[in-house]
C-alpha positions in Angstrom: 104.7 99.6 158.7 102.4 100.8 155.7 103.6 103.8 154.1 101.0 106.8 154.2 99.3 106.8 150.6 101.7 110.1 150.0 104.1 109.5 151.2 104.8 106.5 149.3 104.0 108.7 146.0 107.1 110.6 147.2 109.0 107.9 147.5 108.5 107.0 143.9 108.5 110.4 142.1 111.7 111.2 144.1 113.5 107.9 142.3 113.8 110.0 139.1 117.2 110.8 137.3 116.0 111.3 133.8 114.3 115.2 133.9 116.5 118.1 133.8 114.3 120.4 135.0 110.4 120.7 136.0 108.8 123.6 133.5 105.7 125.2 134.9 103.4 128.2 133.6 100.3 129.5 134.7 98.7 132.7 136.2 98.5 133.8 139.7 97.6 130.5 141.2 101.3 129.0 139.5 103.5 132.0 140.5 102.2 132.4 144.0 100.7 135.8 144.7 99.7 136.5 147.9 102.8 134.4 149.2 105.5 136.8 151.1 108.1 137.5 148.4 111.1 136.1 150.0 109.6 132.6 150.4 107.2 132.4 147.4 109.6 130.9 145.0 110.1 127.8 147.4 106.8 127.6 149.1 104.7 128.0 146.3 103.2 124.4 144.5 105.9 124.6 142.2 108.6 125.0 144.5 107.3 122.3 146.7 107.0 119.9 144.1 110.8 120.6 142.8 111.9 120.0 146.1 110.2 116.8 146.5 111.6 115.4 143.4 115.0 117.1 143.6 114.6 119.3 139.8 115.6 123.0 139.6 112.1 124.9 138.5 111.6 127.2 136.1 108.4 129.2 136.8 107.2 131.5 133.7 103.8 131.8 135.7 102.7 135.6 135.6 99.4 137.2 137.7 96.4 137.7 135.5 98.1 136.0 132.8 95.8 134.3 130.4 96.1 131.1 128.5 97.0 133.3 125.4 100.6 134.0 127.5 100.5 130.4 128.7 100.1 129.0 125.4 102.7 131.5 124.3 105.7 131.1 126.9 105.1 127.4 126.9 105.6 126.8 123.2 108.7 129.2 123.5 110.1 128.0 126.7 110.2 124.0 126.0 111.0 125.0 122.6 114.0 126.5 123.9 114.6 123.8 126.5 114.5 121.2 123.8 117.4 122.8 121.5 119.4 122.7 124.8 119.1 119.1 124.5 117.0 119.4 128.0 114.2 117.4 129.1 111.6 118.8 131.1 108.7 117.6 132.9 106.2 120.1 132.5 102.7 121.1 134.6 100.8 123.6 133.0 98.1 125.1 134.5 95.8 126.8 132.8 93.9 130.1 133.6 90.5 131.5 133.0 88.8 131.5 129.2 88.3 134.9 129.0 91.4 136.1 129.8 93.0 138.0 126.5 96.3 139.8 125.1 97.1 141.7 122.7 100.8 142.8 121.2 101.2 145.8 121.9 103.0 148.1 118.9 104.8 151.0 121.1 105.7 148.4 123.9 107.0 146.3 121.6 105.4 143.1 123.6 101.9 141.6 124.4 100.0 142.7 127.2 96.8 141.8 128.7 93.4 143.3 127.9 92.3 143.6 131.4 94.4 145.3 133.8 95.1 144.0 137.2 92.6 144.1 139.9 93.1 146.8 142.1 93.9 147.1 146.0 91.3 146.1 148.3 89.4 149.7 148.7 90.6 151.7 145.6 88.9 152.4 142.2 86.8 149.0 142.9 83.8 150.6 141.0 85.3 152.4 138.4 87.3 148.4 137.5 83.5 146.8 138.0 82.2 149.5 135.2 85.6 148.4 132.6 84.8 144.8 133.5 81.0 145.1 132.4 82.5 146.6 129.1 85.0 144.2 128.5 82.2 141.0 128.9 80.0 142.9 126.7 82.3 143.8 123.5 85.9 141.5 123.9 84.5 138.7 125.4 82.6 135.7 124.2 82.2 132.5 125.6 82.0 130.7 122.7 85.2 131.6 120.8 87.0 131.5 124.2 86.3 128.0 125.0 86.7 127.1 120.8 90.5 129.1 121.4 91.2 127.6 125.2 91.0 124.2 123.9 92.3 124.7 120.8 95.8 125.4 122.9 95.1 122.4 125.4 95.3 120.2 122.1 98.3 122.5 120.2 100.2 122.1 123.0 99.5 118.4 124.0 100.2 117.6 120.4 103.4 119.5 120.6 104.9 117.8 123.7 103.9 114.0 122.8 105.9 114.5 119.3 108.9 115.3 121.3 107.5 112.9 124.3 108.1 115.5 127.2 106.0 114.2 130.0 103.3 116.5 131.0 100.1 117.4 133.6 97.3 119.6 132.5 95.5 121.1 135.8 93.3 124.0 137.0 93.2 124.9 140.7 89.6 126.9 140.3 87.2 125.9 137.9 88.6 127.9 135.2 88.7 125.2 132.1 85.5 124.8 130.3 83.6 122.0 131.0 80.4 122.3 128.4 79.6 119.4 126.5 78.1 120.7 123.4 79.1 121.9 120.9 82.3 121.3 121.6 82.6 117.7 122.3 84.5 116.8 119.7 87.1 118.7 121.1 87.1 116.9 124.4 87.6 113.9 122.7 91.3 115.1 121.3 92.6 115.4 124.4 93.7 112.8 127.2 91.3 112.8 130.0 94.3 112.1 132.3 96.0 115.5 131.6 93.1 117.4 132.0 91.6 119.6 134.6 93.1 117.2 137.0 92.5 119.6 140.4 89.6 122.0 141.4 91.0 123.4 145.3 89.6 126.9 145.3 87.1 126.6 148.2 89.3 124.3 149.9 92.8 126.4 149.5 91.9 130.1 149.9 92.6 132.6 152.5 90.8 136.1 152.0 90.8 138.6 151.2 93.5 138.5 148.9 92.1 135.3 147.0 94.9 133.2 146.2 96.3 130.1 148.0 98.1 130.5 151.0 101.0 128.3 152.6 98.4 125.4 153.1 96.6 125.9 150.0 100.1 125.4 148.1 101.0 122.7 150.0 97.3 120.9 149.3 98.1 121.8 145.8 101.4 120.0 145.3 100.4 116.9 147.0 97.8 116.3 145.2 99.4 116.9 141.6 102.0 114.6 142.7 99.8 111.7 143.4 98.8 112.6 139.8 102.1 112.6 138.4 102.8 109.5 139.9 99.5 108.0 137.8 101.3 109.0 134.7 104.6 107.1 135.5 106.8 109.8 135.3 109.8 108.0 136.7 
């Protein structure tokens, strides 16, 4: 009998011995809002892709994080993981452009510039009025998609000098894809670790605009047919 075309990816991701660990970071879509608490750690993508191949996960996803923080924990995190004389595989997956921090004196840490969206019903206006601001003065698309890829190729650099497998993915659209000016950027980075997944239509369930148990599930399978394509075993 012919295996099913993923099932026989499972079969060969799950032959691994040589990763310690499987890092991930992202925003909301990585940590698994919307997912009840007591199951999100294991039913989100991340936890169903540990599972598969048999690797403890470390999650430093956070909601609304930007790729300032991703950029951020990752460097720090596999940094970390590498003095430990660990080897991770790692799926980053990266959040929208415009997304900013800012380290914040008095706190002592960075936090974002925009705050959390609010419950469905409350102070909806008055967060539509601060978001018309913040595209108008904080935001620009140029320097955000000059800065968003900037990270894509800091970090890709960064984990091929210590050759640490990796995936780049987005689950929504939110990694630029203009041509111009910026082609030259594209060029730097490996078209195979890049923007590898686009489920948002196919993986939400409203109104609270995140993935649910399907939409996770969708997720993982398909990012391990793509680890598969980089021969991670």
């Amino acid at each position: 009998m012919q295996l099913q075309p993923v099932v026989a990816v499972l079969v060969s991701v799950c032959n691994m011995t040589k990763y310690d660990c499987l890092y991930v970071t992202g925003c909301s879509f990585t940590y698994g809002d919307g997912l009840d608490e007591a199951i999100r750690p294991s039913k989100n993508w991340a936890g169903l892709i540990g599972d598969k191949l048999n690797l403890p996960v470390i999650n430093d996803a956070k909601g609304g994080g930007g790729n300032d923080r991703i950029f951020r924990t990752a460097m720090t995190s596999i940094s970390k993981l590498i003095s430990e004389n660990k080897n991770p595989l790692v799926i980053i997956c990266w959040s929208a452009r415009h997304r900013r921090e800012i380290f914040d004196v008095q706190k002592n840490d960075y936090r974002p510039l925009l705050p959390p969206h609010p419950a469905p019903g409350k102070k909806l206006e008055q967060r539509n009025e601060f978001d018309e601001m913040y595209f108008k003065y904080h935001s620009d698309d140029g320097d955000d998609i000059v800065k968003t890829v900037s990270y894509k190729i800091g970090l890709q650099s960064f984990l091929k000098q210590y050759n640490i497998k990796h995936l780049y993915t987005s689950v929504w659209g939110l990694v630029p894809i203009y041509n111009q000016p910026y082609h030259h950027f594209f060029e730097k980075i490996d078209i195979t670790n890049f923007n590898l997944v686009d489920l948002y239509p196919k993986s939400m369930e409203l109104p609270c605009l995140h993935p649910n148990l399907d939409g996770h599930k969708t997720i993982a399978d398909r990012l391990l047919q793509e680890l598969d394509k980089i021969n991670i075993e």
